[in-house]
Backbone as a printed PyTorch tensor [residue, N CA C, xyz], in Angstrom:
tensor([[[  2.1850,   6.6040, -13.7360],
         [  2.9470,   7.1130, -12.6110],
         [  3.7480,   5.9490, -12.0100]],

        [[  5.2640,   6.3350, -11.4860],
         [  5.9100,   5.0170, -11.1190],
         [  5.5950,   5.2330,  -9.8530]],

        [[  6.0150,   3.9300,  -9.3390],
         [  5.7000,   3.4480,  -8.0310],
         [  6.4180,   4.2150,  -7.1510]],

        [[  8.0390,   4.4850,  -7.5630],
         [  8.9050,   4.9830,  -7.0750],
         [  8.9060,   6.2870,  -6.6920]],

        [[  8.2870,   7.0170,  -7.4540],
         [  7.4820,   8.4390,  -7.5840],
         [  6.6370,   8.5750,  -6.0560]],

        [[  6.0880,   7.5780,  -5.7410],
         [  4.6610,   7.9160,  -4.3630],
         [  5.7040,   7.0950,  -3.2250]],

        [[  6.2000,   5.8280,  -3.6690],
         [  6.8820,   5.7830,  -2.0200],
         [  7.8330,   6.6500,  -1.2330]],

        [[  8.1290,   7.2650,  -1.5020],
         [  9.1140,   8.5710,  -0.7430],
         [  7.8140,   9.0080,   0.0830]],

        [[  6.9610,   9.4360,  -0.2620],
         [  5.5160,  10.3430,   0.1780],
         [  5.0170,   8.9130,   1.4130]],

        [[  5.1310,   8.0730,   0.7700],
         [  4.4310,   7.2100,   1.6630],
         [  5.2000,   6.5890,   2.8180]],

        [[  6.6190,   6.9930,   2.8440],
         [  7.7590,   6.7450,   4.0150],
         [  7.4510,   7.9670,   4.7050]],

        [[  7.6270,   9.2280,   4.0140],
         [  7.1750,  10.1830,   4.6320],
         [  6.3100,  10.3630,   5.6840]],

        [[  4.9240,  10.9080,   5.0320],
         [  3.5410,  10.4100,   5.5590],
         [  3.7220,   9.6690,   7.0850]],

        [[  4.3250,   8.3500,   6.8700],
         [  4.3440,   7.6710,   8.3710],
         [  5.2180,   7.7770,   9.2130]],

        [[  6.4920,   8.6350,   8.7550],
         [  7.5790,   9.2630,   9.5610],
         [  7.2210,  10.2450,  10.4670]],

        [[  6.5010,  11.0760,   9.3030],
         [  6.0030,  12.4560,  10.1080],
         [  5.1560,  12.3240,  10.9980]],

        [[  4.2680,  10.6790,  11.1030],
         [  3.5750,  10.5340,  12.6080],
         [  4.3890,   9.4190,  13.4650]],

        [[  5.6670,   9.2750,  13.5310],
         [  6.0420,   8.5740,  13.8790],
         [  6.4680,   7.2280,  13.9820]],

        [[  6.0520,   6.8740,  12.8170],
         [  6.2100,   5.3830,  12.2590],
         [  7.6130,   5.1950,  11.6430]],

        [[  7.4840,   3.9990,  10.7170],
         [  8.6620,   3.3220,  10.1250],
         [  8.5600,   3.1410,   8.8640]],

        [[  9.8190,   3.2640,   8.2250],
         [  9.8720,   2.8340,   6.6800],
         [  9.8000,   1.1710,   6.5900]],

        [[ 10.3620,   0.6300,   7.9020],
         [  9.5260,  -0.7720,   8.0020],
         [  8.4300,  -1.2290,   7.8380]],

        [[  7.3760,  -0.3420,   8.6820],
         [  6.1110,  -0.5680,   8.8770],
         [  5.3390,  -0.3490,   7.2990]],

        [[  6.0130,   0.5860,   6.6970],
         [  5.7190,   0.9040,   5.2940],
         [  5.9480,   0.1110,   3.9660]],

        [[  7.0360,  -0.9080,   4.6600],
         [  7.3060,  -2.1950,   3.9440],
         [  6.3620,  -3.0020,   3.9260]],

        [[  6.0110,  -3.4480,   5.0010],
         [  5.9110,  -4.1360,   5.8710],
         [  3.8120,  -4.3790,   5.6190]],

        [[  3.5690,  -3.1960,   5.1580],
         [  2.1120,  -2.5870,   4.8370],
         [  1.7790,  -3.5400,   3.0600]],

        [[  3.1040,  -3.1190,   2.6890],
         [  2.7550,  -3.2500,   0.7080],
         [  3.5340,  -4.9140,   1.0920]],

        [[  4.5170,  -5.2760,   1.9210],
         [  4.6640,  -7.1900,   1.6620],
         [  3.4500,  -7.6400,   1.4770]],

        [[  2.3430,  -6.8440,   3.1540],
         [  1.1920,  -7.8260,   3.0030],
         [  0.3270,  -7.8960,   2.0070]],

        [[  0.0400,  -6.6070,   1.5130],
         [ -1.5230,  -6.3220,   0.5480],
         [ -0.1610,  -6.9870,  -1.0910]],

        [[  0.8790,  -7.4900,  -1.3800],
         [  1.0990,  -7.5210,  -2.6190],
         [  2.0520,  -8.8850,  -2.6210]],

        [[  2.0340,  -9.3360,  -1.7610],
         [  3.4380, -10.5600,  -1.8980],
         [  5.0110, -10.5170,  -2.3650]],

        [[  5.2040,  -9.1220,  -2.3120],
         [  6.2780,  -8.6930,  -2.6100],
         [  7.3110,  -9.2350,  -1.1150]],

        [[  8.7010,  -9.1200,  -1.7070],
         [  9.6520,  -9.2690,  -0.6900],
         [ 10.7600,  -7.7700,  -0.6670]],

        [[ 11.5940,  -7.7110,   0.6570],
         [ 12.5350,  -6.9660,   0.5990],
         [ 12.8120,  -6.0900,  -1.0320]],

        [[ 13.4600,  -7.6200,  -1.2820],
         [ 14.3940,  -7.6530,  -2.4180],
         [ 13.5370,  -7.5210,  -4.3730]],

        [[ 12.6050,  -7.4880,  -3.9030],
         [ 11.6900,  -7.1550,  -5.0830],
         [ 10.9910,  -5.7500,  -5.3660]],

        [[ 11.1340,  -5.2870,  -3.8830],
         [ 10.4270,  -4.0590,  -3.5490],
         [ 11.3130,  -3.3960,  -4.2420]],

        [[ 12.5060,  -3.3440,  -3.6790],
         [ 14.2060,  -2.8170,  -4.1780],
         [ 13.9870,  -2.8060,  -5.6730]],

        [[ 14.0740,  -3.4020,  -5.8980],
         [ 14.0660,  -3.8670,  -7.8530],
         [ 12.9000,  -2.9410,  -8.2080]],

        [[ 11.7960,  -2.7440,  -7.6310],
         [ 10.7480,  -2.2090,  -8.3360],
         [ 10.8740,  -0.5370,  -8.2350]],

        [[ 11.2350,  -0.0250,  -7.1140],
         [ 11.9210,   1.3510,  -7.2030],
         [ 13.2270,   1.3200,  -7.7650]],

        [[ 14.0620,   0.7130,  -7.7240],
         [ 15.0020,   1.4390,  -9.2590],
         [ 15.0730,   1.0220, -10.1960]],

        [[ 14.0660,   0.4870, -10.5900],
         [ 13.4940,   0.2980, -12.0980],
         [ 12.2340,   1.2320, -12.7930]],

        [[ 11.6460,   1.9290, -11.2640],
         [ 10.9150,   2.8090, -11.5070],
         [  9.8110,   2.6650, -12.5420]],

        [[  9.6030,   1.0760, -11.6980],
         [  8.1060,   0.2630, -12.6220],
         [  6.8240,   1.0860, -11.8310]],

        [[  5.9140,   1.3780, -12.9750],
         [  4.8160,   2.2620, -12.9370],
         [  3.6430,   1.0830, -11.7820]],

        [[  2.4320,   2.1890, -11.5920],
         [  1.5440,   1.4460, -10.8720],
         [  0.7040,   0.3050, -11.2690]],

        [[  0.6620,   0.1310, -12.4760],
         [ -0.1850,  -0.7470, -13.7340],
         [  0.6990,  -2.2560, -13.6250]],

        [[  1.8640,  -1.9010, -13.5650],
         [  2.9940,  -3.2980, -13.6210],
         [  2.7640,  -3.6110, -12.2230]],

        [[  3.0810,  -2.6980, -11.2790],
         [  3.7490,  -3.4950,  -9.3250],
         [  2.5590,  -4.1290,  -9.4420]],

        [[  1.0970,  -3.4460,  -9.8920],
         [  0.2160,  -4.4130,  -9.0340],
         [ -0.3860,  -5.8080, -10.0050]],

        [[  0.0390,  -5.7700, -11.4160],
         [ -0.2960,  -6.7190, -11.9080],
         [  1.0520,  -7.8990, -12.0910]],

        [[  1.9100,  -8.0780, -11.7300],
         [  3.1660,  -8.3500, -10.9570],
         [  3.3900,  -9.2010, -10.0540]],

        [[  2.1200,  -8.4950,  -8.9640],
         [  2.6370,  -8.8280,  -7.6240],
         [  2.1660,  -9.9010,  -7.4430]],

        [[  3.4250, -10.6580,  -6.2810],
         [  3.1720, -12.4370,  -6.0950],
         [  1.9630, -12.8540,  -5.9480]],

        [[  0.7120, -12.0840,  -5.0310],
         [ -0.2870, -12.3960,  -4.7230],
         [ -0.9720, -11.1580,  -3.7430]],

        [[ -2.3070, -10.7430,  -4.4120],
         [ -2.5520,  -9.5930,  -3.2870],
         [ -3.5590, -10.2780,  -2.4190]],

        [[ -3.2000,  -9.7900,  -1.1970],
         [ -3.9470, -10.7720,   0.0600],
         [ -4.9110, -10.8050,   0.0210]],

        [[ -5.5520, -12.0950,   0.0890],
         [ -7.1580, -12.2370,  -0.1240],
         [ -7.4150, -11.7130,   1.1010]],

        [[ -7.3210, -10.8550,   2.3910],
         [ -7.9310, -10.2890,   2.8680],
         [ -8.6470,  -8.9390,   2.4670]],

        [[ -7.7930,  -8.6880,   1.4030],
         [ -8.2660,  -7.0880,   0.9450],
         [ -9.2360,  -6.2500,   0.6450]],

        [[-10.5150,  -7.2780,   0.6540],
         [-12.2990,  -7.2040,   1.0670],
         [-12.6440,  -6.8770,   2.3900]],

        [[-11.1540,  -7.0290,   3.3700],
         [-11.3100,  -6.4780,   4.8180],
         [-10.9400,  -4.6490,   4.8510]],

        [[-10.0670,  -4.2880,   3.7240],
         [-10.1960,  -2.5500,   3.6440],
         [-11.2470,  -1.8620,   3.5180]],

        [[-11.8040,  -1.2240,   4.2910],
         [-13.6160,  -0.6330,   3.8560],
         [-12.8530,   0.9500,   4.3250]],

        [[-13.6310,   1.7850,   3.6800],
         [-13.5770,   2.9640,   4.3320],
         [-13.3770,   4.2300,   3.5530]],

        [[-13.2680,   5.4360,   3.8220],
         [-12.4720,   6.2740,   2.7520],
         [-11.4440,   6.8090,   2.2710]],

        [[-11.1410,   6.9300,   1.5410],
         [ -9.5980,   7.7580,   1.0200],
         [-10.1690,   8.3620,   0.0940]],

        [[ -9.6200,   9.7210,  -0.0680],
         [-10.0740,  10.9530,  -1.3710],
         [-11.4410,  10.8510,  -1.3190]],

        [[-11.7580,  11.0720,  -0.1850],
         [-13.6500,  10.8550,  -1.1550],
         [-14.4590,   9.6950,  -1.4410]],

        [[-13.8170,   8.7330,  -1.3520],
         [-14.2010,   7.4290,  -2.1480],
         [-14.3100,   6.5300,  -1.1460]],

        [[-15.2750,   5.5270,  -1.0500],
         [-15.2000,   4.3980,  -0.2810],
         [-14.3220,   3.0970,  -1.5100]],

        [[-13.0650,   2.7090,  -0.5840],
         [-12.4310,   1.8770,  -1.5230],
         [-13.2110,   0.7980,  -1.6000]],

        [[-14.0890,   0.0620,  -1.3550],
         [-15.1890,  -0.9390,  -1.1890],
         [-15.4670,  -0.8540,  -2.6910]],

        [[-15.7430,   0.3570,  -3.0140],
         [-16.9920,   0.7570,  -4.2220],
         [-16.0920,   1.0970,  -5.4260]],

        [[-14.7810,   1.2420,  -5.5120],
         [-14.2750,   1.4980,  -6.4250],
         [-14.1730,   0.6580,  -7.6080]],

        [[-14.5790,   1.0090,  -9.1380],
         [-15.0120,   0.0130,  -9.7210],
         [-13.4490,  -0.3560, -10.7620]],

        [[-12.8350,   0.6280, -10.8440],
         [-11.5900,   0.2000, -11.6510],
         [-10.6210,  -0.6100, -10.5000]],

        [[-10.1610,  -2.2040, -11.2240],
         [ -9.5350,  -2.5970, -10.1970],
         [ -8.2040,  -1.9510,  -9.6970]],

        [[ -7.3160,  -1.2050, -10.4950],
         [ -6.0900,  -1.1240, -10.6300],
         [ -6.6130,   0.4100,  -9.6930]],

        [[ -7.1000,   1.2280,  -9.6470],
         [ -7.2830,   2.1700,  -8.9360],
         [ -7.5700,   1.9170,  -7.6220]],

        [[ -8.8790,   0.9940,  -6.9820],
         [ -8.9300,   0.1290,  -6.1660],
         [ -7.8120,  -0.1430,  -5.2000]],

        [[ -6.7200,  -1.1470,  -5.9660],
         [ -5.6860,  -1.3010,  -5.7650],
         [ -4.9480,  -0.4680,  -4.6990]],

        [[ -4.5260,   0.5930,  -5.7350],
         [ -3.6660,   1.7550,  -5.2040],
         [ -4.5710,   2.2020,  -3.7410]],

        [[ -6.2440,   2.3550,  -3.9170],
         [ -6.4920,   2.9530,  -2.9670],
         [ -5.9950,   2.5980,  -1.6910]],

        [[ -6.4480,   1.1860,  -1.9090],
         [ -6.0270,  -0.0360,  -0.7690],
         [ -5.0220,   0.3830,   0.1690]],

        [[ -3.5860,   0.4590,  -0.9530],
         [ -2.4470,   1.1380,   0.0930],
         [ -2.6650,   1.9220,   0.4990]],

        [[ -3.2170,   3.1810,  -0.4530],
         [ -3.2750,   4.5540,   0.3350],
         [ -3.8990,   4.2570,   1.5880]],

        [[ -5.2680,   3.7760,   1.7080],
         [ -6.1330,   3.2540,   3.0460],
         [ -5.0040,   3.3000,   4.0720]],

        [[ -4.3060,   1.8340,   3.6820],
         [ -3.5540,   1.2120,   4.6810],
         [ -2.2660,   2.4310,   5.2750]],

        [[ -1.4640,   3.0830,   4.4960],
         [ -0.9880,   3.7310,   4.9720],
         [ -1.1230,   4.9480,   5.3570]],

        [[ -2.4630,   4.9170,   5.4150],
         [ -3.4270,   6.6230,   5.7960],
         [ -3.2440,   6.1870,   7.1920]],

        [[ -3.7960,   4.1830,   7.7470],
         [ -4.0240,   3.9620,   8.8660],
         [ -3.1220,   3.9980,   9.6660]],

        [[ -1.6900,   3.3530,   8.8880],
         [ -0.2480,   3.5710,   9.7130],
         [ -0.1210,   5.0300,  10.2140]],

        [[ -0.4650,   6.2830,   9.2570],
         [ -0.0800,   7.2710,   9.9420],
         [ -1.2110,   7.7480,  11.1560]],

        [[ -2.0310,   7.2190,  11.0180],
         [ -3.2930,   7.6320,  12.2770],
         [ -3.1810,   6.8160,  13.4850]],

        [[ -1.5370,   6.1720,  13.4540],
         [ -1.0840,   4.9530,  14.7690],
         [ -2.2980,   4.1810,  15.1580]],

        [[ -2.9530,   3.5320,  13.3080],
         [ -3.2280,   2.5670,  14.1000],
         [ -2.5230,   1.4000,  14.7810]],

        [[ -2.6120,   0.1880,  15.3360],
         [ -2.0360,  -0.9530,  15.4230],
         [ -1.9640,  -1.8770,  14.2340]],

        [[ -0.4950,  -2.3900,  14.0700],
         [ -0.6180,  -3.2660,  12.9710],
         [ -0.9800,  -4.1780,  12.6490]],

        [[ -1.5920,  -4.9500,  13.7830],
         [ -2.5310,  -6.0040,  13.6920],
         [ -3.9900,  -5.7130,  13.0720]],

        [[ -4.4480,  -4.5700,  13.4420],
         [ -5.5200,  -4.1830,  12.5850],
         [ -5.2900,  -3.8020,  11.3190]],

        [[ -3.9950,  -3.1690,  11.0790],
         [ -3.6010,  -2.4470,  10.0130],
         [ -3.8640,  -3.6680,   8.5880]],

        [[ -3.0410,  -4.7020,   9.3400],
         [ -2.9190,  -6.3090,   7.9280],
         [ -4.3710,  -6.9580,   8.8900]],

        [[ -4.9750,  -7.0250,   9.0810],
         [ -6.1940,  -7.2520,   9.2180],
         [ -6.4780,  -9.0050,   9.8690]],

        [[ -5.5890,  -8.5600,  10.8300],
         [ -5.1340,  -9.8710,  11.2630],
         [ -6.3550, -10.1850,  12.3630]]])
């Protein structure tokens, strides 16, 4: 599945509670080391989920700070990393749309 495929859903998602396609940037810079201008490149190249995250500049060694659930699952416990991964964002931008604060959000 490309990447490009779920971020529309995931601008969405935080629109429809009031958020930003910034904040949605702003979510995947931190957890992946991506920039602006790479993000760009990776949606219209319509690189799949297997590449962005094995790719990416660096995923934040905070990311042992995401605990919780998405789909059912505590992302803690998830044993495939690359699924893991994905959950991570989902987490994070489950939290953007539940207004959390973004200081908690990047786990600052």
């Amino acid at each position: 599945m490309s990447f490009a495929s779920v971020y529309p859903h995931y601008v969405t998602k935080a629109e429809k509670k009031g958020r930003t396609k910034a904040e949605v940037d702003e979510i995947i810079y931190w957890l992946t080391g991506y920039d602006q201008q790479a993000l760009q490149m990776i949606i219209d190249k319509k690189i799949d989920f297997e590449t962005f995250f094995a790719e990416a500049p660096q995923i934040n060694p905070n990311v042992s700070k995401i605990t919780g659930v998405i789909c059912g699952y505590r992302v803690e416990e998830i044993e495939d990393a690359l699924m893991q991964k994905i959950r991570y964002l989902d987490k994070l931008i489950d939290e953007l749309a539940k207004g959390k604060a973004m200081e908690k959000i990047l786990r600052k």
